[in-house]
VOPAGU-2260 file (C-alpha; in pm, 1 decimal, decimal comma):
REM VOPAGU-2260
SITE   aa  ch    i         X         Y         Z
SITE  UNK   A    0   -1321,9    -813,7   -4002,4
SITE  UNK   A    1   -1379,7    -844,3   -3625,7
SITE  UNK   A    2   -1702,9   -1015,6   -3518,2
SITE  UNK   A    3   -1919,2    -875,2   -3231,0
SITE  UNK   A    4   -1905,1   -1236,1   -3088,5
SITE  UNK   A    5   -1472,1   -1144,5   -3020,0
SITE  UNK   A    6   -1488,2    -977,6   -2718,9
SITE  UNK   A    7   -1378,4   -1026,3   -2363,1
SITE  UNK   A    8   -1604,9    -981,1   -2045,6
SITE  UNK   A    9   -1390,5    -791,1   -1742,2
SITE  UNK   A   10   -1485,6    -645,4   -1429,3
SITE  UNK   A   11   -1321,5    -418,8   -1209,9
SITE  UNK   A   12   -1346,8    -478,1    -827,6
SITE  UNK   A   13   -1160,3    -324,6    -517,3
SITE  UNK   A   14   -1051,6    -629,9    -276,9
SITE  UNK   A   15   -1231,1    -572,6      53,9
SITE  UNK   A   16   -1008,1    -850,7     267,9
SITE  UNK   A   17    -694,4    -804,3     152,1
SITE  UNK   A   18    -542,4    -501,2      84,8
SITE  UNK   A   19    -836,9    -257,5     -30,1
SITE  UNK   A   20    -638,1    -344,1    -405,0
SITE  UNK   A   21    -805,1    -285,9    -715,2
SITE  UNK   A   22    -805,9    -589,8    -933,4
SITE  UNK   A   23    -963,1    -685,6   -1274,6
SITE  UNK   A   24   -1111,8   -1033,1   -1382,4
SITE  UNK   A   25   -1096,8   -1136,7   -1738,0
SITE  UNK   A   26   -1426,3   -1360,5   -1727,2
SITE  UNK   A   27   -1405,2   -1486,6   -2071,9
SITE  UNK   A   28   -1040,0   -1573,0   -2064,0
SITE  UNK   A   29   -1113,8   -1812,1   -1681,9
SITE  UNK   A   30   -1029,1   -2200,6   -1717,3
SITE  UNK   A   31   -1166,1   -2446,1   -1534,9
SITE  UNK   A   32    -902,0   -2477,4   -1285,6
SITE  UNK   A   33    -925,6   -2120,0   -1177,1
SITE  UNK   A   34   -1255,0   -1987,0   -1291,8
SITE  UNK   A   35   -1437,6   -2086,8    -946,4
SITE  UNK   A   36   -1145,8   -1895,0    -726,5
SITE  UNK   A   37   -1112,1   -1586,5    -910,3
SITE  UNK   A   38   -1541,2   -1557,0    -979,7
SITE  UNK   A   39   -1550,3   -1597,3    -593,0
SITE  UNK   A   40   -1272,8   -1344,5    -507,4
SITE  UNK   A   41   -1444,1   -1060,0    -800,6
SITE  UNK   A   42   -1766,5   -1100,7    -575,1
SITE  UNK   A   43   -1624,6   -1100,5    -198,5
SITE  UNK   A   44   -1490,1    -761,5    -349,1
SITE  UNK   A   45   -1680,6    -406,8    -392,8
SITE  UNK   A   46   -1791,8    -396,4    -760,9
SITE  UNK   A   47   -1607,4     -60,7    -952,4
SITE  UNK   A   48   -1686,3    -139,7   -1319,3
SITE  UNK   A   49   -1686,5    -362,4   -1621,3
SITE  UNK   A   50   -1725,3    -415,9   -1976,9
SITE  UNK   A   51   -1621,8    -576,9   -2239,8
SITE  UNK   A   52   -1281,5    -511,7   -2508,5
SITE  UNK   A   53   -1270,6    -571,4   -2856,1
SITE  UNK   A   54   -1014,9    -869,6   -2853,3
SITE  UNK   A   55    -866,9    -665,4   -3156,8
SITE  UNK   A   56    -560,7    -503,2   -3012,8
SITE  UNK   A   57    -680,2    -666,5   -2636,3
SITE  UNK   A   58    -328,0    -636,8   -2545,1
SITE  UNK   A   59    -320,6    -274,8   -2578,4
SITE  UNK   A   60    -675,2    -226,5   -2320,3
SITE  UNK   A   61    -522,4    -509,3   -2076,2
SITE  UNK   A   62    -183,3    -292,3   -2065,3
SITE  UNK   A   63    -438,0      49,8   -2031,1
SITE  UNK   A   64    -605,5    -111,5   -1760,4
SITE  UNK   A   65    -312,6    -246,0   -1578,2
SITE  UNK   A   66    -194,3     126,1   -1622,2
SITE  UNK   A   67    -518,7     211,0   -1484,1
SITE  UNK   A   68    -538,3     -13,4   -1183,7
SITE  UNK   A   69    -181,7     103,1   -1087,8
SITE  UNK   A   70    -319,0     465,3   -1088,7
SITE  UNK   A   71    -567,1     391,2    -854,7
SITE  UNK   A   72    -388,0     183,2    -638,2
SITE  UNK   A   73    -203,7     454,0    -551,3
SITE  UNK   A   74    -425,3     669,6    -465,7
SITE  UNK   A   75    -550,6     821,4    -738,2
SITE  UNK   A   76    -936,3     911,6    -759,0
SITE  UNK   A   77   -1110,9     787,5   -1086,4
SITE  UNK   A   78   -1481,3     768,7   -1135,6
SITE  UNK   A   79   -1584,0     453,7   -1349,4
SITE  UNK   A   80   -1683,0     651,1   -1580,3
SITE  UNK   A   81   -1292,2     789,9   -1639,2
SITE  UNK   A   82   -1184,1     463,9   -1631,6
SITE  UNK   A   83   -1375,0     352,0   -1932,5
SITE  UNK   A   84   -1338,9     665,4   -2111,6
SITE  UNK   A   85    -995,1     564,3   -2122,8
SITE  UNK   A   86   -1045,7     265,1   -2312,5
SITE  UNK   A   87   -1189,4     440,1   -2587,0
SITE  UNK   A   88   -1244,0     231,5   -2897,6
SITE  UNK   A   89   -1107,1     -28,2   -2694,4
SITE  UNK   A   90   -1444,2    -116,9   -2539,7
SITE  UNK   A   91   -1677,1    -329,8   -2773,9
């Protein structure tokens, strides 16, 4: 049984100095070495969305979102609101 306490924080943000990419963040996963750089580089960028996924089957939402993020990057238009719809019961 999965507790509600086994989830991972992301957020989705478009890079606004380099490249106009869309990137994710895994916030819960940071370390100490890199959790200052890659906080700092989510919020120089334009916010898109975030959440949190059941780390149940986390593999399978990371490779959705990575699916996702390649979608977008290029060039295809999805609302945040598509985007998590297409985590389903991924999302906790």
């Amino acid at each position: 049984m999965a507790f509600e306490s086994e989830k991972t924080m992301f957020e989705v943000y478009r890079e606004t100095v380099y490249g106009n990419q869309f990137r994710v963040v895994y916030f819960t996963e940071l370390q100490d070495h890199n959790k200052a750089s890659e906080i700092n580089r989510a919020m120089a960028g334009e916010h898109y969305t975030d959440g949190f996924i059941r780390d149940l089957r986390k593999d399978d939402a990371k490779a959705i979102i990575d699916g996702l993020l390649s979608r977008m990057n290029d060039g295809e238009a999805l609302a945040p609101e598509q985007f998590l719809a297409a985590l389903g019961d991924h999302l906790a």
